[in-house]
Backbone as XML, in Angstrom:
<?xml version="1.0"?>
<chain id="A" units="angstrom">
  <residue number="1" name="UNK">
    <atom name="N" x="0.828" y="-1.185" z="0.000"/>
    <atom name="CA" x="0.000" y="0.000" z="0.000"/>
    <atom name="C" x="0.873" y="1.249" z="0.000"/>
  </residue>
  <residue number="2" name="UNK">
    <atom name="N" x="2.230" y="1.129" z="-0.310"/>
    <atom name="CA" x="2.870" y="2.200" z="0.201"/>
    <atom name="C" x="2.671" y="3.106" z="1.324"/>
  </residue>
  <residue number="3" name="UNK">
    <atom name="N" x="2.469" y="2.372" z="1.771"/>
    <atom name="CA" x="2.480" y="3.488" z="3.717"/>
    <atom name="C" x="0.875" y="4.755" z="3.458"/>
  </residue>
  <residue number="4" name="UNK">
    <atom name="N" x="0.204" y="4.688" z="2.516"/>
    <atom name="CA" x="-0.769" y="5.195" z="2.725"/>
    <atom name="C" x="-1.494" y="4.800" z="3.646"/>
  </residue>
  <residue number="5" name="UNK">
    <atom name="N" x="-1.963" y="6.095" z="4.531"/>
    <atom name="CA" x="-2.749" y="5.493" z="5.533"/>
    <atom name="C" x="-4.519" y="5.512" z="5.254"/>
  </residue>
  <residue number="6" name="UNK">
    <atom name="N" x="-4.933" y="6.102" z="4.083"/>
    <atom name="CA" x="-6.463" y="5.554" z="3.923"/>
    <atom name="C" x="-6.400" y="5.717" z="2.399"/>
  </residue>
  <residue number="7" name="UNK">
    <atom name="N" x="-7.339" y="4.786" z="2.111"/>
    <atom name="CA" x="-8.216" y="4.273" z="0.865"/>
    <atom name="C" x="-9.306" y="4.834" z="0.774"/>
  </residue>
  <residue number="8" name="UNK">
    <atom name="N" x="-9.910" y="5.797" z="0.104"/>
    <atom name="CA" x="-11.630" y="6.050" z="-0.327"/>
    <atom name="C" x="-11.729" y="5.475" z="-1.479"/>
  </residue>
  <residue number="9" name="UNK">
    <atom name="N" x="-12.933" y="4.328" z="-1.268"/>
    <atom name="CA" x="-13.284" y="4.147" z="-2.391"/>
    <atom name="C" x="-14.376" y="5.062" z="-2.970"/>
  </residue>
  <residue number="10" name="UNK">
    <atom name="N" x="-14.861" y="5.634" z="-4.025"/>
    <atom name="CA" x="-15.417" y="6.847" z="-4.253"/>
    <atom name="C" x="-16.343" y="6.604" z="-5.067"/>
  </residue>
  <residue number="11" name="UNK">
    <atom name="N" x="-17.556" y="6.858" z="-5.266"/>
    <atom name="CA" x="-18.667" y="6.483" z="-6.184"/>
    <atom name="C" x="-19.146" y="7.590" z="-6.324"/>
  </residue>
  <residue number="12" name="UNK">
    <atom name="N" x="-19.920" y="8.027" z="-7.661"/>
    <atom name="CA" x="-20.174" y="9.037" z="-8.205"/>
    <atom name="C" x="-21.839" y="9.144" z="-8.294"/>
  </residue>
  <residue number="13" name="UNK">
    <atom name="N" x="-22.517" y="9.972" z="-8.087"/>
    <atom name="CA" x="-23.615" y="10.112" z="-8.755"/>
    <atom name="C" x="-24.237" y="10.042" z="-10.454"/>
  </residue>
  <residue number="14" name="UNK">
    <atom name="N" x="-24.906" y="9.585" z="-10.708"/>
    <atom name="CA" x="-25.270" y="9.795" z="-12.094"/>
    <atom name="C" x="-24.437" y="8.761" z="-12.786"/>
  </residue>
  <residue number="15" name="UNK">
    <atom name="N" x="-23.860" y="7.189" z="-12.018"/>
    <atom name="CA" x="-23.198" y="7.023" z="-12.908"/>
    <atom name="C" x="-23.469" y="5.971" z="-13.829"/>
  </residue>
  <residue number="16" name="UNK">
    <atom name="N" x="-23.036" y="5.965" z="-15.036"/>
    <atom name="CA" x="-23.493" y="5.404" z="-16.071"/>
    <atom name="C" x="-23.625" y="3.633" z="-15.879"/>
  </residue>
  <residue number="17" name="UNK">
    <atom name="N" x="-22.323" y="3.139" z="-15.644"/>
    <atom name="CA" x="-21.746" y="1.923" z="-15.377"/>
    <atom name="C" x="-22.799" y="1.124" z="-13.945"/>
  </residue>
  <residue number="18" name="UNK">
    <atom name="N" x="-23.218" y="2.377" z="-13.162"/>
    <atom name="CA" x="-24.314" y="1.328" z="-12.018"/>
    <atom name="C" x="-25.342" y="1.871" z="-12.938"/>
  </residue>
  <residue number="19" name="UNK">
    <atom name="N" x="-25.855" y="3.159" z="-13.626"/>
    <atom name="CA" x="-27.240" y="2.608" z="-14.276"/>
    <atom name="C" x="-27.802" y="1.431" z="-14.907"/>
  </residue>
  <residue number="20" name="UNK">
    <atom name="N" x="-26.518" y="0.981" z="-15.961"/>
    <atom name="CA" x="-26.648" y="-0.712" z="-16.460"/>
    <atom name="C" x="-26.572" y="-1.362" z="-15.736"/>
  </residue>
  <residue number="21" name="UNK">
    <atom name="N" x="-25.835" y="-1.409" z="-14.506"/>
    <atom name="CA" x="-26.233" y="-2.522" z="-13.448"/>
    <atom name="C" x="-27.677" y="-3.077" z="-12.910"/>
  </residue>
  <residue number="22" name="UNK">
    <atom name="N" x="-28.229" y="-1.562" z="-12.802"/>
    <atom name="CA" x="-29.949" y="-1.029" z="-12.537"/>
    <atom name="C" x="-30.590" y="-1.998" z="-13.368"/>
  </residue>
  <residue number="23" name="UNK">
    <atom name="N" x="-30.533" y="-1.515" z="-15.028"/>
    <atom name="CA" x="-31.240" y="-1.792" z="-15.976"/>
    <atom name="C" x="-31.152" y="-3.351" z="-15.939"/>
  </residue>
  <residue number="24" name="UNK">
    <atom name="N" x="-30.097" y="-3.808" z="-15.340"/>
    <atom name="CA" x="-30.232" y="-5.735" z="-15.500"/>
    <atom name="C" x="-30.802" y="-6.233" z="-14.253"/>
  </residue>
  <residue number="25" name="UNK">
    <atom name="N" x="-30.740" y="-5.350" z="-13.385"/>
    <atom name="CA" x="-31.571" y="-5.403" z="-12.215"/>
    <atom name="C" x="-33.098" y="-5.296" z="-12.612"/>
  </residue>
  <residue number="26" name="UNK">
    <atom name="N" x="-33.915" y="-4.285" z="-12.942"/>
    <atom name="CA" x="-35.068" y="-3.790" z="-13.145"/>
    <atom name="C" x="-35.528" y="-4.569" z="-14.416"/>
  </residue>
  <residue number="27" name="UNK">
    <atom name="N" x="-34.768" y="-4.161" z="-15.594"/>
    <atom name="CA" x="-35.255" y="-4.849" z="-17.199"/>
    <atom name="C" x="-34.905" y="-5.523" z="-17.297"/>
  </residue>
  <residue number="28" name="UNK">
    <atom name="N" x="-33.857" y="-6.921" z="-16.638"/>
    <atom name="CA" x="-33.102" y="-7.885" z="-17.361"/>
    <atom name="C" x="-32.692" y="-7.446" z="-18.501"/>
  </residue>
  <residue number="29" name="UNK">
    <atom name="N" x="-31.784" y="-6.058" z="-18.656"/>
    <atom name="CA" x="-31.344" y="-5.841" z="-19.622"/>
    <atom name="C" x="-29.922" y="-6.910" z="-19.829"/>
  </residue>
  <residue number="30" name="UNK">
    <atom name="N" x="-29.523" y="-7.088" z="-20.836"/>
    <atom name="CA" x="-27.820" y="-7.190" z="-20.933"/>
    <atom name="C" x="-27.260" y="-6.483" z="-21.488"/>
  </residue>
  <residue number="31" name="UNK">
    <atom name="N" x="-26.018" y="-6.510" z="-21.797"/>
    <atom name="CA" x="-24.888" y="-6.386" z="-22.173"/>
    <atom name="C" x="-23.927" y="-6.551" z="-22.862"/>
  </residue>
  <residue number="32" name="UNK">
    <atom name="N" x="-23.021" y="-5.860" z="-23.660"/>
    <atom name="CA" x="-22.264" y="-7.274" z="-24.520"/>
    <atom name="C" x="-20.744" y="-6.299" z="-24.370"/>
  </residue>
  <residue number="33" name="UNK">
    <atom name="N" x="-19.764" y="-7.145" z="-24.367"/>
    <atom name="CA" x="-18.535" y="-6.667" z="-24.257"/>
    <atom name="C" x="-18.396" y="-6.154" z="-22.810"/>
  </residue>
  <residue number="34" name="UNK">
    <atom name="N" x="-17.209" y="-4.994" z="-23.088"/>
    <atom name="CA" x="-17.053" y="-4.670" z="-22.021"/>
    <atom name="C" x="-17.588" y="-3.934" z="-20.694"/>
  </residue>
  <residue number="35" name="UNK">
    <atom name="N" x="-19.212" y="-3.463" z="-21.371"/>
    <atom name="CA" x="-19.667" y="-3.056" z="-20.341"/>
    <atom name="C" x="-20.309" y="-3.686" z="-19.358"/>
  </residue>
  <residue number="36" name="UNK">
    <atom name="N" x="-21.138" y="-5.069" z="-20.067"/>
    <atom name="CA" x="-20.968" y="-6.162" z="-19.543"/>
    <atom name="C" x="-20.506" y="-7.160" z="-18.371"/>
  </residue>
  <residue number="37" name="UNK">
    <atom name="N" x="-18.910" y="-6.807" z="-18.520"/>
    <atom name="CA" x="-18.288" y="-7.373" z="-17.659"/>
    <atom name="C" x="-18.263" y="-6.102" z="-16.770"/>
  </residue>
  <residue number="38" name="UNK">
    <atom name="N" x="-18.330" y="-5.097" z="-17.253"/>
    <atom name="CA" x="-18.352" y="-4.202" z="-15.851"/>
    <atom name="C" x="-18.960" y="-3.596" z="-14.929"/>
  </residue>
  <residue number="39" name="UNK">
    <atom name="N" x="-20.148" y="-3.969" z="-15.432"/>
    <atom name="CA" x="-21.750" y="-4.271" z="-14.860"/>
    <atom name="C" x="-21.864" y="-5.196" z="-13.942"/>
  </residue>
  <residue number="40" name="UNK">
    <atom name="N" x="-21.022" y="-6.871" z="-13.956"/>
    <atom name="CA" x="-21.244" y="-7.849" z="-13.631"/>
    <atom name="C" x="-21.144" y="-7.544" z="-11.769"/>
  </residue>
  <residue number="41" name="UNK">
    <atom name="N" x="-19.782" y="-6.766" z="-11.331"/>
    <atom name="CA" x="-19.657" y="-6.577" z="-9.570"/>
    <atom name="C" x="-20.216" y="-5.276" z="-9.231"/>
  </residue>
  <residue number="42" name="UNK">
    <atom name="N" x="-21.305" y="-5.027" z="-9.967"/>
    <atom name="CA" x="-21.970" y="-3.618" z="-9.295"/>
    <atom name="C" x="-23.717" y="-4.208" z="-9.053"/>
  </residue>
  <residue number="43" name="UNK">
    <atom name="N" x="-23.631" y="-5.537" z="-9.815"/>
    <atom name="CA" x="-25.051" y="-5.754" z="-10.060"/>
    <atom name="C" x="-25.760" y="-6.338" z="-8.284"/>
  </residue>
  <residue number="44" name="UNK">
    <atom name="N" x="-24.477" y="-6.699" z="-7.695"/>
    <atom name="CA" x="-25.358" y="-7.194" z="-6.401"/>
    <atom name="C" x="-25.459" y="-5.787" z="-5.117"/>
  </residue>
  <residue number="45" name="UNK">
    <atom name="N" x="-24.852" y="-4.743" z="-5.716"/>
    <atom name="CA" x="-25.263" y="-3.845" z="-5.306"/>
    <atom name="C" x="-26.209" y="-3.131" z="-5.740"/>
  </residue>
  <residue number="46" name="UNK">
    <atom name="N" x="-27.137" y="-3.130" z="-6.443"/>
    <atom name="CA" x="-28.146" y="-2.701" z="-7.196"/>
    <atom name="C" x="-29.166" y="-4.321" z="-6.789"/>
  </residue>
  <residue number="47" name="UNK">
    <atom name="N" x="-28.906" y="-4.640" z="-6.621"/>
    <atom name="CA" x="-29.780" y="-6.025" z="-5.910"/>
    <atom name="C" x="-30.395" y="-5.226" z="-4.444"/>
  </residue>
  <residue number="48" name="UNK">
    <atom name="N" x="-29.121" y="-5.148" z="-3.756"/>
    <atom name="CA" x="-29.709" y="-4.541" z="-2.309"/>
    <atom name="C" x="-29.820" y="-3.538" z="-2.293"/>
  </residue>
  <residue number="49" name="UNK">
    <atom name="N" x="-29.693" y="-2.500" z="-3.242"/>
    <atom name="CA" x="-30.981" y="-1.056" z="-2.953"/>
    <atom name="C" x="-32.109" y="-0.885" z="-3.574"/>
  </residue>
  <residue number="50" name="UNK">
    <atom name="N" x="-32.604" y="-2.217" z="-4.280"/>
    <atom name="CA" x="-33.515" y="-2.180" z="-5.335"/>
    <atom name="C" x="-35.122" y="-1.334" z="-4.839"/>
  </residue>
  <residue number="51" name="UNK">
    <atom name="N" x="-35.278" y="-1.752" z="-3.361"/>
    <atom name="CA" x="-36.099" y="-1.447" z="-2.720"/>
    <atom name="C" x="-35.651" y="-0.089" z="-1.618"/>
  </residue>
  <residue number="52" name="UNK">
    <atom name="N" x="-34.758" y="0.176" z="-1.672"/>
    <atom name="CA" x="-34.387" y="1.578" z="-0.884"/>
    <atom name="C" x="-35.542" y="2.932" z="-1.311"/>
  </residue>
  <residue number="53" name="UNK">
    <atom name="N" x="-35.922" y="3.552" z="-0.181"/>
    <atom name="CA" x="-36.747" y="4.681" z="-0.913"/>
    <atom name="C" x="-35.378" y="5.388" z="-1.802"/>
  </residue>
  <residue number="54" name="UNK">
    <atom name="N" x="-35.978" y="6.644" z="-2.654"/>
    <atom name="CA" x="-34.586" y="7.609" z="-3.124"/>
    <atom name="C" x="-34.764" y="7.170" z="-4.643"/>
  </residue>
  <residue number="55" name="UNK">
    <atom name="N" x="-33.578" y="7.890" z="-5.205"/>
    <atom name="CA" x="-33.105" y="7.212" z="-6.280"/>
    <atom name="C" x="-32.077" y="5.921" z="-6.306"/>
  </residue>
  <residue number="56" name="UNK">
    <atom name="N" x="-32.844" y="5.210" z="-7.415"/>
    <atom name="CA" x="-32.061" y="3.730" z="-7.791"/>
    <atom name="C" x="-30.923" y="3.760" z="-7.703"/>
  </residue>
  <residue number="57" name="UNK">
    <atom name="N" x="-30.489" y="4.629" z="-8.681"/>
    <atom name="CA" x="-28.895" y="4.423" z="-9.429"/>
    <atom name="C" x="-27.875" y="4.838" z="-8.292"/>
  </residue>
  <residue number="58" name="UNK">
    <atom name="N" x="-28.556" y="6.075" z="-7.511"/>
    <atom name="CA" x="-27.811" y="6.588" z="-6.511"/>
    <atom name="C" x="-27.565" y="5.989" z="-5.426"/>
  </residue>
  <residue number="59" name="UNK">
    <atom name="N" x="-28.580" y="5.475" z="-4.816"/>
    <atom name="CA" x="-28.493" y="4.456" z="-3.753"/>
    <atom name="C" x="-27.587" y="2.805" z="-4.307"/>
  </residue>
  <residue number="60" name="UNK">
    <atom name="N" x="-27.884" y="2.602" z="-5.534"/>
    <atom name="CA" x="-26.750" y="1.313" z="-5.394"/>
    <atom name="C" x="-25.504" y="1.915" z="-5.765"/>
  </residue>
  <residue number="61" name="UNK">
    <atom name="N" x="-25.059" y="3.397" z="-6.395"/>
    <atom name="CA" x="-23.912" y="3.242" z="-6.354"/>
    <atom name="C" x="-23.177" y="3.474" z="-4.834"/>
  </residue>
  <residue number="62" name="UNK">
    <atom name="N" x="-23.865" y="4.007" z="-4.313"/>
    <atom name="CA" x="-23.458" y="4.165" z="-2.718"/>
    <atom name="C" x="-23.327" y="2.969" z="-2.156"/>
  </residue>
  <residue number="63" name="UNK">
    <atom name="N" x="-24.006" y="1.574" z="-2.150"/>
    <atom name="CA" x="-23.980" y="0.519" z="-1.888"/>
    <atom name="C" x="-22.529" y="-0.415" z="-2.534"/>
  </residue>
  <residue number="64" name="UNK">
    <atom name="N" x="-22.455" y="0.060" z="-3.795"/>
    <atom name="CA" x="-21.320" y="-0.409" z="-4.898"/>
    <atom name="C" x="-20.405" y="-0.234" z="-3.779"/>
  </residue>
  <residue number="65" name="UNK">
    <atom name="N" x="-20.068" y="1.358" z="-3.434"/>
    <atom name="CA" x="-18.590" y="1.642" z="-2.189"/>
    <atom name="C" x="-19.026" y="1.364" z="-1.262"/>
  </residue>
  <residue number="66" name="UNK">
    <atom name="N" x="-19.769" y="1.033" z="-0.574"/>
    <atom name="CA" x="-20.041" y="0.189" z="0.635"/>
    <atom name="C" x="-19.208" y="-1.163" z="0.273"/>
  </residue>
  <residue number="67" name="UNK">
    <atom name="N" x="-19.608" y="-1.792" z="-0.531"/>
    <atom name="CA" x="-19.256" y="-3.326" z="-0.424"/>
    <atom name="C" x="-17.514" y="-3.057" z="-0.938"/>
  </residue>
  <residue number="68" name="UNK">
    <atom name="N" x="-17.406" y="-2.441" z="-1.935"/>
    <atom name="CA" x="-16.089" y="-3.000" z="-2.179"/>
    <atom name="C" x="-15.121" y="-1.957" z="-1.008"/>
  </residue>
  <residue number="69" name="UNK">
    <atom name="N" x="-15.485" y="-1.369" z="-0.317"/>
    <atom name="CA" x="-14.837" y="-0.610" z="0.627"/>
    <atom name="C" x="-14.174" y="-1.990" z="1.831"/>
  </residue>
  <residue number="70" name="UNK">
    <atom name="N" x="-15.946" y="-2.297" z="1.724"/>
    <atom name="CA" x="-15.336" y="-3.554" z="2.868"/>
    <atom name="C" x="-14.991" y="-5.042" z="2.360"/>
  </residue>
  <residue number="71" name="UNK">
    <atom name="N" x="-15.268" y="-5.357" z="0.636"/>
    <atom name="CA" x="-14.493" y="-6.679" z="0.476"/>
    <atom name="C" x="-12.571" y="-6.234" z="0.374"/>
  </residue>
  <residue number="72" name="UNK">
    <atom name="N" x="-12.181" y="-5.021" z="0.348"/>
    <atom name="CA" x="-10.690" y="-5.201" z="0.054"/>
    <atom name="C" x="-10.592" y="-5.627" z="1.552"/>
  </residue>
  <residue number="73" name="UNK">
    <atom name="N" x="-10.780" y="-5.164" z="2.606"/>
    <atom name="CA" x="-10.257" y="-6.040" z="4.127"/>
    <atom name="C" x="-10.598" y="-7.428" z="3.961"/>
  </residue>
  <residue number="74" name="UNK">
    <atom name="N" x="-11.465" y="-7.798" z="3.297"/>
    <atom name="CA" x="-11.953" y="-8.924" z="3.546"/>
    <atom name="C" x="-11.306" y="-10.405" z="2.485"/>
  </residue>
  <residue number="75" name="UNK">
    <atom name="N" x="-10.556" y="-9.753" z="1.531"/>
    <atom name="CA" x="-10.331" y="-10.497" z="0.175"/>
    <atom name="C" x="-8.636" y="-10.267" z="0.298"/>
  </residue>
  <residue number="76" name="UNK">
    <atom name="N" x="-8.190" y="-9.470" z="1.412"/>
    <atom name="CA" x="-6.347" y="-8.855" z="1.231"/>
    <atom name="C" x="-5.901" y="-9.132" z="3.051"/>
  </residue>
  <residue number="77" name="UNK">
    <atom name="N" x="-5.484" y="-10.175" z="2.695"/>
    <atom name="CA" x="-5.241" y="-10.384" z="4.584"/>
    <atom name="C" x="-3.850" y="-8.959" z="4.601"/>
  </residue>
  <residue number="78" name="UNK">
    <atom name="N" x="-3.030" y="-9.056" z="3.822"/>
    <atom name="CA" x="-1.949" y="-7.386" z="3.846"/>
    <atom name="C" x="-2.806" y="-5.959" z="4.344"/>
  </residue>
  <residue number="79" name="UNK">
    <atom name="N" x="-4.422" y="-5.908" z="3.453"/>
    <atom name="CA" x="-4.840" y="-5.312" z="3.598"/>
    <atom name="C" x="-5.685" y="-4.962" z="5.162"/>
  </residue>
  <residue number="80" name="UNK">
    <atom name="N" x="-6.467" y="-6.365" z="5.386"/>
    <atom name="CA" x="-6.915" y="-6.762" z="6.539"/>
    <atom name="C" x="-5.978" y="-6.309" z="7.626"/>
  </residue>
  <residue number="81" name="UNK">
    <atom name="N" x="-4.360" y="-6.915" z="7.876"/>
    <atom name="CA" x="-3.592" y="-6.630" z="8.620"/>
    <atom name="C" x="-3.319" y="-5.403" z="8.944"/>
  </residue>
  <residue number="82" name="UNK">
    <atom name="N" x="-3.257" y="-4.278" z="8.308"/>
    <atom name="CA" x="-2.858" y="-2.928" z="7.963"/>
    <atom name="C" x="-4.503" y="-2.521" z="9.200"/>
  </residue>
  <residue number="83" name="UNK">
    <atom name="N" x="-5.248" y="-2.676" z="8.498"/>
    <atom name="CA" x="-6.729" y="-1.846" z="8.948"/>
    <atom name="C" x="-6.546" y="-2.497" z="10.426"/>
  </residue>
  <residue number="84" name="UNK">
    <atom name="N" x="-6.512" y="-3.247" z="10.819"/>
    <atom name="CA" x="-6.707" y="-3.868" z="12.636"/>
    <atom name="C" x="-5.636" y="-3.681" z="13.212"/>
  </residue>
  <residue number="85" name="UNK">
    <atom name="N" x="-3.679" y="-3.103" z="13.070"/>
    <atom name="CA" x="-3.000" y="-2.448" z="13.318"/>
    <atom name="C" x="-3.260" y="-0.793" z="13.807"/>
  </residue>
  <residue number="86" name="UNK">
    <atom name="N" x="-4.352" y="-0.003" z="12.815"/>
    <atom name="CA" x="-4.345" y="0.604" z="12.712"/>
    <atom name="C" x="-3.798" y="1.932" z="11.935"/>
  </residue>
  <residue number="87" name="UNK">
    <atom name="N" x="-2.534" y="0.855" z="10.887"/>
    <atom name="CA" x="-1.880" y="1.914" z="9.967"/>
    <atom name="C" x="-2.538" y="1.837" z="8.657"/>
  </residue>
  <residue number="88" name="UNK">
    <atom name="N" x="-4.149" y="1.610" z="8.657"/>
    <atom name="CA" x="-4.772" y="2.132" z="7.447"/>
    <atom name="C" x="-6.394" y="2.181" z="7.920"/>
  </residue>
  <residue number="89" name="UNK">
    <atom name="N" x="-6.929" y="2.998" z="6.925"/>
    <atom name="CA" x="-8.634" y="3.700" z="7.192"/>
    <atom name="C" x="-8.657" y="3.272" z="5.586"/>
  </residue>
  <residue number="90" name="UNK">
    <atom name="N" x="-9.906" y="2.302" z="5.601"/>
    <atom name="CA" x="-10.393" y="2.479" z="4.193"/>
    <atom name="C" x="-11.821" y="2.769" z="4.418"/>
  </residue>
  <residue number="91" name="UNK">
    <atom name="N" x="-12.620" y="4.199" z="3.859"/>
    <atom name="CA" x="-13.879" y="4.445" z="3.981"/>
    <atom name="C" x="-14.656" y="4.624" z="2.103"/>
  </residue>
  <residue number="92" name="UNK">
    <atom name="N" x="-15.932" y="4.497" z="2.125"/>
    <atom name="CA" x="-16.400" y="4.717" z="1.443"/>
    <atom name="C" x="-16.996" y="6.114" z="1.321"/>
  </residue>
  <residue number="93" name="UNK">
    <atom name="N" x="-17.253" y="6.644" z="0.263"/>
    <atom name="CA" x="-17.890" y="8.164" z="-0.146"/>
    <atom name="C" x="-18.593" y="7.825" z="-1.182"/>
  </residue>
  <residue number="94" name="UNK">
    <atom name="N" x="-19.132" y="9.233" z="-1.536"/>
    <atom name="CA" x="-19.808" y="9.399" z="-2.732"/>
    <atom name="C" x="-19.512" y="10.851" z="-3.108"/>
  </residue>
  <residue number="95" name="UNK">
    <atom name="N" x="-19.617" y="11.064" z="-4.533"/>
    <atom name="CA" x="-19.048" y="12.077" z="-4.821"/>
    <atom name="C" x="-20.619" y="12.720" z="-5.514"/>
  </residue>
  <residue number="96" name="UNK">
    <atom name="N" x="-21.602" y="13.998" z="-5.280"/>
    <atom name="CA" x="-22.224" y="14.724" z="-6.122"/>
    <atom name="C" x="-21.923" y="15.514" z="-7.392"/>
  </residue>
  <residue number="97" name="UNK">
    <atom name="N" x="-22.188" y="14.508" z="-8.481"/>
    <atom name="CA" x="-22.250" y="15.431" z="-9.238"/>
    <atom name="C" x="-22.264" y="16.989" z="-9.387"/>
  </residue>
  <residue number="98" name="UNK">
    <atom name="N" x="-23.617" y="16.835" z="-9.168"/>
    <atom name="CA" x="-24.305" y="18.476" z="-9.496"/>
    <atom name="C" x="-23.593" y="19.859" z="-7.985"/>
  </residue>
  <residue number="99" name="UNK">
    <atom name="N" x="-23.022" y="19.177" z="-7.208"/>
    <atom name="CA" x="-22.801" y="20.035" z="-6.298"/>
    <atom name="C" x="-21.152" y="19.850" z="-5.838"/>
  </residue>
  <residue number="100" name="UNK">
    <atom name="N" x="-20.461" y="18.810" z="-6.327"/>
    <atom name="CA" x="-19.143" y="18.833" z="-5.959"/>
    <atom name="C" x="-18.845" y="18.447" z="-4.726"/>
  </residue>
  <residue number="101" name="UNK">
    <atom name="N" x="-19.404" y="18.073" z="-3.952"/>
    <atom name="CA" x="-19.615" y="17.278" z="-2.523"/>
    <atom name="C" x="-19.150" y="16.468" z="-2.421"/>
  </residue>
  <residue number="102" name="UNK">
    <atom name="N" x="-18.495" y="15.882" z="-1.414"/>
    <atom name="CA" x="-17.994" y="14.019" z="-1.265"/>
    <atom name="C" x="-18.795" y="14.048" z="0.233"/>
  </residue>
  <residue number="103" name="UNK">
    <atom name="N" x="-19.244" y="13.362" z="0.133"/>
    <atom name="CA" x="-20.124" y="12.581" z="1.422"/>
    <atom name="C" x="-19.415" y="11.193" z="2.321"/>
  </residue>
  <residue number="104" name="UNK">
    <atom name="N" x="-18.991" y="11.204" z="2.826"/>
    <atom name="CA" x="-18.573" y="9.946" z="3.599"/>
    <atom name="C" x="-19.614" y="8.627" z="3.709"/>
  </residue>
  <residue number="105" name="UNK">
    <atom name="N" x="-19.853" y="7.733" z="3.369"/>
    <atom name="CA" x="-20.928" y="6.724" z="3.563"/>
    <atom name="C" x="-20.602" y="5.420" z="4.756"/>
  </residue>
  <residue number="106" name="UNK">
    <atom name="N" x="-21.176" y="6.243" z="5.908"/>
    <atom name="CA" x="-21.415" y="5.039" z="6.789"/>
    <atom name="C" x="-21.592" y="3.833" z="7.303"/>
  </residue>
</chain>
């Protein structure tokens, strides 16, 4: 990690890549190529906000940095080790579009 002491993983509003996640969520849309495959680890986050009040897209991409915030501890014992030492913080955010905001996500 090079001695960094935190990771944000950062998710955006409005974003395109969890809307298709949405759309295979909601329409059984697919995919072909590469968006496809990059649809494929956002889609179970768009699973669990399917029912969130709010907006769709917004709420699973917030969910998107939720999960992968907490699978790198969970998938990187280096990483794991670092965070329960205490010489690393990995949090999730979200970034607003329309207002330039980063929000921390809880």
């Amino acid at each position: 990690m090079l001695g960094s002491p935190l990771v944000m993983v950062l998710a955006h509003t409005s974003c395109g890549a969890v809307k298709a996640a949405c759309d295979v969520v909601k329409k059984n849309a697919t995919y072909p190529g590469a968006i496809g495959s990059m649809t494929e680890p956002i889609v179970p986050a768009a699973l669990a906000a399917r029912d969130e009040p709010g907006d769709f897209v917004n709420n699973a991409a917030r969910q998107s940095a939720r999960r992968t915030a907490a699978r790198l501890t969970a998938t990187s014992s280096l990483i794991s080790a670092l965070v329960e030492q205490g010489k690393l913080k990995i949090v999730a955010a979200i970034y607003e579009l329309e207002t330039g905001v980063v929000s921390s996500l809880v």
